[in-house]
C-alpha positions in Angstrom: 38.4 -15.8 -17.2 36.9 -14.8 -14.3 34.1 -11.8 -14.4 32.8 -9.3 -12.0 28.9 -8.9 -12.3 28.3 -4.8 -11.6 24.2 -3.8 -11.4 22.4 -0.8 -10.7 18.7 -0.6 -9.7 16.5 2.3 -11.1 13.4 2.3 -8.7 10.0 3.3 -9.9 7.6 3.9 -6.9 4.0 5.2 -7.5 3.6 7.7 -4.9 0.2 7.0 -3.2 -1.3 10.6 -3.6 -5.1 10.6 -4.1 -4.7 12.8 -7.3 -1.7 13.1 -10.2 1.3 14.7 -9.8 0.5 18.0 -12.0 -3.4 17.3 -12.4 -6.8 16.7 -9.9 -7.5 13.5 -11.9 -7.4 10.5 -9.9 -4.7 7.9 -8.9 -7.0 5.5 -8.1 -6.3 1.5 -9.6 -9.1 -0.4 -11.8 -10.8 2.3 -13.6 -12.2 1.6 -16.9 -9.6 2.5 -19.8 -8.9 6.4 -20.4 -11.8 7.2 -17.3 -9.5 9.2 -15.1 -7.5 11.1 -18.3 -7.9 15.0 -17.9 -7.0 17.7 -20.4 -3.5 18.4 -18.4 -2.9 14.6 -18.9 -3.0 15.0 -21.9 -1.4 17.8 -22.6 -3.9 19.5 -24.8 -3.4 23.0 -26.4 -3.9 26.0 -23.7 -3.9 23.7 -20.6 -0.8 24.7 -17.5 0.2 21.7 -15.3 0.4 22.9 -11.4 2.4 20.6 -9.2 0.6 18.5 -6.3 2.8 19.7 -3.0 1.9 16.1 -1.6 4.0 14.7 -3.9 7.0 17.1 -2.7 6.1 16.2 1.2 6.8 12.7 0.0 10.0 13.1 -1.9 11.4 15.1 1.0 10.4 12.6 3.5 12.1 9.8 1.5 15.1 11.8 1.3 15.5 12.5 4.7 14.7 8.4 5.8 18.1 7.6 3.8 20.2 10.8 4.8 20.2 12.2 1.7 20.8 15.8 0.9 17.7 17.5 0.1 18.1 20.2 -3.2 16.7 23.6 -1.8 15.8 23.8 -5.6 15.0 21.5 -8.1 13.8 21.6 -11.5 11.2 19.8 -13.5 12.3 19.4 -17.2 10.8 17.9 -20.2 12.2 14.9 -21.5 11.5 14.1 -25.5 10.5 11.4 -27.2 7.9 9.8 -28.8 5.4 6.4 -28.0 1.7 5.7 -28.3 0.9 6.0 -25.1 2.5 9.1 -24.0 0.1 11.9 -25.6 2.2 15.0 -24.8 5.5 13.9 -26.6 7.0 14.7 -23.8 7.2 13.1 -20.0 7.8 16.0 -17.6 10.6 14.6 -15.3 14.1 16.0 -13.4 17.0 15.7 -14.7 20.0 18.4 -14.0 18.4 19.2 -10.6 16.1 16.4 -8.8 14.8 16.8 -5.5 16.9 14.0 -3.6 20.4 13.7 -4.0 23.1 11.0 -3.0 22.7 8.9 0.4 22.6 5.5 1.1 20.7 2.2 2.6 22.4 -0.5 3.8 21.6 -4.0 2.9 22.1 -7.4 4.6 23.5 -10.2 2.5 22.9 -14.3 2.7 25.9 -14.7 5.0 24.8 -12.2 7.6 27.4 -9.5 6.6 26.1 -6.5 5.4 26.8 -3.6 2.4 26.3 0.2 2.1 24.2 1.0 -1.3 24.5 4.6 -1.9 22.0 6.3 -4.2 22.9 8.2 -6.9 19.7 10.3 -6.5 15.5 10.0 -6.4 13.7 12.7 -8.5 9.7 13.1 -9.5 8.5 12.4 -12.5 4.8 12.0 -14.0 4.2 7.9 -15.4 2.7 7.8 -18.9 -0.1 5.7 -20.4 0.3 2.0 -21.2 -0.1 0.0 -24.3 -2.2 -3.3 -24.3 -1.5 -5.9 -26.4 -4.1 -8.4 -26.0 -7.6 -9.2 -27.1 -7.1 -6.4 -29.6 -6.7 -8.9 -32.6 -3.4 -7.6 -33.8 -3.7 -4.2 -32.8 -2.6 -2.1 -29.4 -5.0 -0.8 -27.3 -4.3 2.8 -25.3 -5.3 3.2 -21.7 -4.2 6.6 -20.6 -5.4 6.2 -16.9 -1.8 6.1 -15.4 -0.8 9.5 -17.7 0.5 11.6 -15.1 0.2 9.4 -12.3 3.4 10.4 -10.0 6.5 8.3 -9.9 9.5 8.5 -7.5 12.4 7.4 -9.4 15.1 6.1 -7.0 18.8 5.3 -8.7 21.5 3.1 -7.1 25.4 3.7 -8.1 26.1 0.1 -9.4 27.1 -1.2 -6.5 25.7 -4.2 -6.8 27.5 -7.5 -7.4 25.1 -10.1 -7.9 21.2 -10.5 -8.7 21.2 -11.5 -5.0 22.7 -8.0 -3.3 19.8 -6.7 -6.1 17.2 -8.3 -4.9 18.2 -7.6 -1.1 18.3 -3.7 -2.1 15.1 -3.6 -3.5 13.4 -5.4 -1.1 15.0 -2.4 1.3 13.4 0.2 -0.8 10.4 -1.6 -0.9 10.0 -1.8 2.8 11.1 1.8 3.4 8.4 3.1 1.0 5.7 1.3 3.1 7.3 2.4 6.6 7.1 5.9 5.7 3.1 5.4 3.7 4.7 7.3 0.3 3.9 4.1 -1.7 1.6 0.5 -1.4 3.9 -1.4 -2.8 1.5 -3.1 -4.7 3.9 -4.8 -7.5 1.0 -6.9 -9.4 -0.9 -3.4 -9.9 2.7 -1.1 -11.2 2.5 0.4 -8.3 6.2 -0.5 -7.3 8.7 -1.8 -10.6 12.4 -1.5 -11.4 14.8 -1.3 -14.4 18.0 -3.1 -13.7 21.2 -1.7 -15.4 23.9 -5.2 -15.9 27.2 -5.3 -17.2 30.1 -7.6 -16.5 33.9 -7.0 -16.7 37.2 -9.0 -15.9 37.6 -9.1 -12.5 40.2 -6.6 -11.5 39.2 -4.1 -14.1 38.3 -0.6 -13.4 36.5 0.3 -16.4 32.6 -0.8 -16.4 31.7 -2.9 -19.1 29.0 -1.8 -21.9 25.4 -2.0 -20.1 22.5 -3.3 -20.7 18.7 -2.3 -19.2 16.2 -4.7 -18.0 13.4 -2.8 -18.3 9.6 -3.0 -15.8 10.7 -6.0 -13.9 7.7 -6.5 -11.3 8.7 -9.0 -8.6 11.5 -10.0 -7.0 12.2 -13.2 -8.3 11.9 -12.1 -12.0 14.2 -9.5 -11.1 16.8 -12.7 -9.8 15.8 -14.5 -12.4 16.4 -11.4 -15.2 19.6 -10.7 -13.9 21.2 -14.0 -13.9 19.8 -14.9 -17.4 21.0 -11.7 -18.4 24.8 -12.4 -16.7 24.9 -14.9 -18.4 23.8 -14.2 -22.2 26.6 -11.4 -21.7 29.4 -13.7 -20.7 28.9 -16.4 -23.1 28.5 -13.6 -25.9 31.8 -11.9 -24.8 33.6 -15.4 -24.8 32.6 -15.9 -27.9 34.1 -13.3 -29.5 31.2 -10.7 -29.6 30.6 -7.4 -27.9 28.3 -6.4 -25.8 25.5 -3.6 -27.4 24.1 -0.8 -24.7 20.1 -1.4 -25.1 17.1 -1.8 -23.7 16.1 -5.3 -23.4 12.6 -7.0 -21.9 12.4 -10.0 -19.5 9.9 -12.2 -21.0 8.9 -14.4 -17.4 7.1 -17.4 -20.1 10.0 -17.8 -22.2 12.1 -17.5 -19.5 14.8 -15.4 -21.6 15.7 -11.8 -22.1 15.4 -10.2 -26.0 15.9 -6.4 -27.0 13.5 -3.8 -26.9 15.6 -1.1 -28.9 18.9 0.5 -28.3 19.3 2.4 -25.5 19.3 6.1 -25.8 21.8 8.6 -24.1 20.5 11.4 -22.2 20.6 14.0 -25.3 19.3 11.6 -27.4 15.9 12.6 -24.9 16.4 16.9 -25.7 15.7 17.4 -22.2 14.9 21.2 -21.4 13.1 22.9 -18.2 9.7 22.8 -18.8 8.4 26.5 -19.0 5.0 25.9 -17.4 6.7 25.0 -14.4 8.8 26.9 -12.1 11.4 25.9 -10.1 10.8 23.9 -6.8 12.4 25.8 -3.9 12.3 24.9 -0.1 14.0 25.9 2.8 15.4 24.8 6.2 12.2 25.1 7.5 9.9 23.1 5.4 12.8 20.4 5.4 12.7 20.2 9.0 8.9 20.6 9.4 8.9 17.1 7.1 11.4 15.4 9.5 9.1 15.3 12.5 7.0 13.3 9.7 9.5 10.4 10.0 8.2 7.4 11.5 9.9 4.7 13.2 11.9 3.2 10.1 12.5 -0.5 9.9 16.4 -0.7 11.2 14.9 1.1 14.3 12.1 -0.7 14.6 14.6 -4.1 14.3 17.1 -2.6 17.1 14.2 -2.4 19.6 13.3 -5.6 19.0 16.3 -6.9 19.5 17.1 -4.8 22.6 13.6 -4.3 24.1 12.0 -7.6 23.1 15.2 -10.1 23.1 14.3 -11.2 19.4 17.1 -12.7 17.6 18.6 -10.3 14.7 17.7 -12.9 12.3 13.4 -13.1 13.9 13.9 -8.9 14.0 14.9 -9.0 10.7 12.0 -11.0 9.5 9.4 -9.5 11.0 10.2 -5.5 10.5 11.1 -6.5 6.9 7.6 -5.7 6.1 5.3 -2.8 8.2 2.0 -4.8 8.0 3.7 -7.5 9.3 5.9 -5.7 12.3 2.1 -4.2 13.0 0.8 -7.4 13.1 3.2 -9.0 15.2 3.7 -5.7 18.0 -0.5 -5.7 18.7 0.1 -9.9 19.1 2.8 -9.3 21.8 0.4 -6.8 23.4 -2.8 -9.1 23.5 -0.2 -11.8 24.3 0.6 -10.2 27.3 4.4 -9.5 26.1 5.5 -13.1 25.0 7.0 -11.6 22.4 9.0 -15.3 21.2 6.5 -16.8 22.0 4.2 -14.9 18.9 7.4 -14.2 16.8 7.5 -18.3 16.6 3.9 -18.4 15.6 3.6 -15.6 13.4 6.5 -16.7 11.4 6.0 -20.6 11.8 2.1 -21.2 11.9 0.3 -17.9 10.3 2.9 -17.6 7.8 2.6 -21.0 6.1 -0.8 -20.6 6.5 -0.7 -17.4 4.7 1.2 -19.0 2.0 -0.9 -21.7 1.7 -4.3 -19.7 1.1 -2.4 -17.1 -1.2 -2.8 -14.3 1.2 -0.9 -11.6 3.0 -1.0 -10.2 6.5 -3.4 -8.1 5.8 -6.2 -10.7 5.0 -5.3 -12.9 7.7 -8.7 -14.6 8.8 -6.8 -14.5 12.6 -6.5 -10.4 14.1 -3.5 -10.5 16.6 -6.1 -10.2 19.1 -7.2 -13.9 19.0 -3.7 -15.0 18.1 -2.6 -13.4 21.1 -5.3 -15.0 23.4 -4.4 -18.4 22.1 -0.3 -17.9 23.0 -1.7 -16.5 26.2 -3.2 -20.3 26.3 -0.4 -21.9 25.4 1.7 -19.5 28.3 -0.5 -20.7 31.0 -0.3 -24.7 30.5 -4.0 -24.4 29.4 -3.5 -26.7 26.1 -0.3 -28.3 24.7 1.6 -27.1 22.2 0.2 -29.6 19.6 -3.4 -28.8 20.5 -2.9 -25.2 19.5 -2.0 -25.6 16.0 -5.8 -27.6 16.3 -7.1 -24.1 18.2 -5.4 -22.5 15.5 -6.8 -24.1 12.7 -10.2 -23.9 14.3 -9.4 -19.9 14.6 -8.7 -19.8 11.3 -11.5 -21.4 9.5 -14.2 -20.6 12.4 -15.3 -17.3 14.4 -14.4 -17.2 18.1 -12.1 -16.7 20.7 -9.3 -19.4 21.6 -10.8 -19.9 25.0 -14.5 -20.5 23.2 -13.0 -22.6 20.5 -10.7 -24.5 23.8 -14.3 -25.0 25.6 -16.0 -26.1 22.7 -14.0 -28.7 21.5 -13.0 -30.1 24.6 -9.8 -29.3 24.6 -8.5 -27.9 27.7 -4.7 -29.8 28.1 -5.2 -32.2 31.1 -3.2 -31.3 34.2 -4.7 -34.0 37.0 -1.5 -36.3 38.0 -3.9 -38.9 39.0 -5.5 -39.1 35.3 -2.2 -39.5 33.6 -0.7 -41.7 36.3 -3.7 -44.5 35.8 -3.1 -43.8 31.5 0.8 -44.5 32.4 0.3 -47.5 34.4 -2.4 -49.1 31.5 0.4 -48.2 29.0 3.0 -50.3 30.6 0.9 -53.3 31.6 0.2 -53.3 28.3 3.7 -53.1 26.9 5.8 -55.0 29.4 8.1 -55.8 26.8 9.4 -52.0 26.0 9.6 -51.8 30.0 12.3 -54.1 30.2 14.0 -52.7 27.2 13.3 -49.2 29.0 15.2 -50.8 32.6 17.7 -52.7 31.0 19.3 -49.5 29.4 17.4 -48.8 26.0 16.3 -45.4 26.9 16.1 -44.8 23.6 12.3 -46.6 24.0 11.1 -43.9 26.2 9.6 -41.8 23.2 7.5 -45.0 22.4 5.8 -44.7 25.7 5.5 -41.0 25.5 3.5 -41.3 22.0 1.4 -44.1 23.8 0.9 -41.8 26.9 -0.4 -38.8 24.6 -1.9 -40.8 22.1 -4.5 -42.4 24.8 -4.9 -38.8 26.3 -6.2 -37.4 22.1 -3.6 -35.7 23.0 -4.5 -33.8 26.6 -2.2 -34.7 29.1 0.4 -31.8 29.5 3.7 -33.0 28.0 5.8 -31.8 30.7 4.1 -34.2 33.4 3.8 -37.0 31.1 7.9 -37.2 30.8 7.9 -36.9 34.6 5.4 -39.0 35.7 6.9 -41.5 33.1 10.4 -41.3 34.5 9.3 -42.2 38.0 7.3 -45.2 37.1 9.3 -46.9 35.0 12.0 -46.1 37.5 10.0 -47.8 40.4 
């Protein structure tokens, strides 16, 4: 039988205010345990929670980036249950009316088509503490920092049909979030984490098959990896003979499996009702478009000017507005380069990118500012050095202070460009290879590269590529 995979994402993003969504405690990461708890957090007797109007800015502003429609009043309710770490027996959240509802984000899939996502809604909620399970011999430790820290929960329709298109949406979000400064990002600190609703049905059928949740997935490749695993646990069940049972179930990344959590609840199952310390949220036209001159330049923008203004390739544009450190990085290297915009899209995503990888870094701890990258390219422009003397320059930049011109004059390394230097190299390079020269004459031109390598390999490298084919073409032509 042949099955259709359908997924939908449930988005957690911390919104980066400096204090919690209904309290003055702080947001801030690292804290010892239960430091940064207040009374509200906690919901203790006699205490009123009082909502943080950042946290609205920000839920508006993500609204507007993916053409949602914007609820001119929403409602915060409570919704019921009970865990260790959430004090209140309660989690103030929105249910009936969220702030954000519908709209859409379009994704781009392996084969360079693309897809329309839409979004069921995004609405505010407060995060609740978090259990620790280590070093407690046997016992769970309760850190009640995060209490209250606030979350915007984004929800896709399940129009996803592989852990691929799911991955490719959230990395969307992810991006967007950071374009418009609501959220870090930061997946290793919570800051940014997704549930992943997965079913499977026959392919044709209209009727979703019985869901499952993947609950707190933190990176992108668990997320593939979750999903697949998760595919395919269903499938084989199904075939089998068994049915599929709606629950929540954890991706354990060392076991490499998924396992159940408990049954997933229904809505009711929760008792959600308005919360009656809160009122309702309302805002007009105004506000709404007071937020939209807010709106930054947003990463499909950002790629279309690229591509027109800077004749990058959709696939480079793609790649480098993907991420807004990144696009930063690369638009001050173009200016310090003087506009060779290729030129530093090749070496930001060829040379400073691998090196990244390699040190465990991201952009924004890259030993090279755009300023020296630039001034190197800028050498590279002008004939100064070769092309295989600046990855030396740019390992020296990375690893040392200085300029590419001070790093080119102290190492010696300023390409040669004197005709008459590489012409008397050329001339000791065939005397002493007279056999390759009548290969070379008799019609093996395939030899030629051997007497380029000898060429640059007497010159450490020096001599400017460009002359050494030229020069080498009219000597062993004469």
């Amino acid at each position: 039988m042949q099955w259709e995979v359908v997924i939908g994402l449930e988005i957690h993003a911390q919104l980066a205010t400096k204090s919690k969504i209904f309290s003055g405690a702080s947001t801030a990461y690292g804290a010892e345990p239960n430091t940064q708890a207040c009374a509200i957090d906690l919901g203790l007797p006699g205490v009123l929670p009082v909502l943080n109007k950042e946290v609205l800015r920000m839920a508006v502003l993500f609204g507007l980036a993916i053409n949602a429609d914007i609820s001119r009043q929403s409602v915060f309710a409570r919704k019921n249950y009970f865990y260790p770490d959430l004090p209140k027996g309660y989690q103030i959240s929105q249910m009936d009316l969220p702030i954000v509802k519908n709209g859409s984000l379009e994704i781009e899939l392996e084969d360079g088509q693309t897809k329309v996502i839409a979004l069921t809604r995004a609405h505010l909620e407060e995060d609740a503490g978090k259990s620790l399970h280590e070093d407690f011999a046997g016992m769970t430790g309760i850190d009640l920092n995060r209490a209250g820290t606030p979350l915007l929960e984004i929800v896709s329709e399940p129009d996803m049909r592989s852990a691929k298109e799911a991955v490719a949406f959230m990395k969307k979000i992810h991006s967007l979030v950071q374009y418009l400064g609501i959220c870090d990002g930061n997946m290793q600190e919570g800051s940014f984490r997704c549930d992943a609703n997965v079913s499977v049905r026959p392919k044709g059928q209209e009727k979703l098959g019985t869901r499952t949740e993947l609950k707190n997935i933190n990176s992108f490749r668990f997320v593939e990896k979750a999903i697949n695993l998760e595919v395919e646990r269903q499938i084989e069940l199904i075939e089998d003979g068994g049915t599929i049972t709606q629950e929540t179930r954890l991706y354990d990344a060392d076991r490499d499996e998924t396992r159940p959590m408990r049954s997933k609840e229904e809505a009711n199952d929760y008792r959600y009702f308005p919360d009656p310390d809160l009122l309702p949220v309302e805002v007009d036209d105004a506000y709404i478009e007071q937020v939209r001159t807010q709106l930054p330049e947003l990463p499909a923008e950002k790629k279309a000017r690229f591509i027109a203004e800077l004749a990058l390739s959709s696939q480079d544009a793609e790649m480098l507005t993907a991420q807004k450190e990144l696009a930063d990085f690369f638009e001050s290297t173009v200016e310090a380069a003087n506009g060779e915009a290729k030129l530093c899209a090749n070496w930001i995503m060829g040379e400073l990118v691998a090196t990244l990888n390699k040190s465990g870094k991201d952009i924004s701890q890259s030993n090279i500012s755009p300023e020296r990258l630039g001034g190197l390219i800028q050498r590279i422009k002008d004939n100064t050095i070769s092309g295989k003397i600046a990855k030396s320059v740019f390992e020296f930049l990375w690893n040392e202070e200085g300029t590419a011109d001070e790093i080119i004059e102290r190492k010696g390394l300023k390409q040669v460009t004197d005709s008459g230097f590489i012409e008397k190299i050329i001339a000791e390079v065939m005397t002493n290879n007279p056999e390759q020269v009548e290969q070379y004459r008799s019609g093996k031109e395939k030899v030629f590269g051997f007497f380029v390598g000898k060429v640059m390999q007497a010159s450490q490298g020096k001599a400017n590529p460009a002359q050494v084919n030229q020069l080498l073409k009219d000597k062993l032509k004469s």
